[in-house]
C-alpha positions in Angstrom: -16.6 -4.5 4.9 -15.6 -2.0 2.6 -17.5 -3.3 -0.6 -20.0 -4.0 1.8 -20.6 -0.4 3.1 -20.0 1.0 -0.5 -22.4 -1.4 -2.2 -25.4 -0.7 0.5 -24.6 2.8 0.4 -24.8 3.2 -3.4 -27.5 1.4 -3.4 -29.7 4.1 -1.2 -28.4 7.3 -2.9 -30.6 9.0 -5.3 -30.6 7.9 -9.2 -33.7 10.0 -10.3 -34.4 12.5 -12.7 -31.3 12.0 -14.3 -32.8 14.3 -17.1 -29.5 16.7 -18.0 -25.8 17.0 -18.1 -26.1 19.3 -15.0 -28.3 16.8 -13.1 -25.9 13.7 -14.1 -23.1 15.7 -13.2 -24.6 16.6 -9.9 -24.9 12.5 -9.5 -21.5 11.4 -10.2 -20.1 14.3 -7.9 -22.2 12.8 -4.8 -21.0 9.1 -6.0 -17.6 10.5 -5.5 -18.3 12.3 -2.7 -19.9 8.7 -1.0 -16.5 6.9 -2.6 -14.2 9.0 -1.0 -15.9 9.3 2.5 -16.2 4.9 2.5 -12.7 4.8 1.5 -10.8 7.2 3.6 -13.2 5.8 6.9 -11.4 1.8 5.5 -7.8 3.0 5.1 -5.7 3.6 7.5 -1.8 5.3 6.2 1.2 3.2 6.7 4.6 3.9 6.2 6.8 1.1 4.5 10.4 1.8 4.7 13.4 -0.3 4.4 13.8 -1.1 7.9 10.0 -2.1 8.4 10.8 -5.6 9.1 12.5 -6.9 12.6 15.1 -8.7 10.7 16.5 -5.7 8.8 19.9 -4.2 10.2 23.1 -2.2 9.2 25.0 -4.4 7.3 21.4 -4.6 5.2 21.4 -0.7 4.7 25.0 -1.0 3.6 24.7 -3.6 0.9 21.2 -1.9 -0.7 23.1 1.5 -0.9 26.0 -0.1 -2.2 23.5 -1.8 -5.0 21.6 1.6 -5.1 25.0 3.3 -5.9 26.4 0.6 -8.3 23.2 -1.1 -9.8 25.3 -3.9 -10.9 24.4 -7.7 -10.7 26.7 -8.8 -8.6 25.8 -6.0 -5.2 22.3 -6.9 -6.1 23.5 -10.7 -5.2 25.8 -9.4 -2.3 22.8 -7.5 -1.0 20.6 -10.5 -1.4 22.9 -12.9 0.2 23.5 -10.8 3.6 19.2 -10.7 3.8 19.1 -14.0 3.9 22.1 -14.9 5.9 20.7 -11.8 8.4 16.5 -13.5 8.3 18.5 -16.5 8.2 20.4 -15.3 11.7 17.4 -14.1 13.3 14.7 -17.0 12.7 16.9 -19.9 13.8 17.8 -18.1 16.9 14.5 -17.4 17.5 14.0 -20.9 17.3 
């Protein structure tokens, strides 16, 4: 949809008389100006945090601070062992 709308409208504006800077300047501002307006209508803002997903709990915060604290191998491991014990919890209960 996106490329869609940007193509078709792109394809409309105005690419005459290109004939100076001031013109071709003028031109790239208003394909900018189209870019922007396509893009920001498409996107929509979301926030992505740590605790975005359902299976995501305290003892998950814990460990990735610890790791975020420590950066050593072994909290990275811990970390990764209690998200997949935790998603591991979750999705067979859900089950």
């Amino acid at each position: 949809m996106f490329v869609n709308e940007l193509t078709n409208t792109l394809e409309n504006a105005k690419m005459t008389n290109i004939s100076s800077i001031k013109l071709l300047e003028n031109t790239v501002q208003e394909y900018l100006r189209i870019i922007n307006s396509i893009w920001y209508k498409f996107s929509k803002n979301v926030n992505i945090t740590k605790c975005s997903n359902i299976w995501w709990n305290n003892k998950c915060c814990v460990k990735l601070n610890t790791y975020h604290s420590s950066k050593s191998l072994e909290d990275w491991k811990t970390f990764k062992r209690v998200v997949k014990n935790t998603k591991y919890t979750l999705f067979d209960n859900k089950i």
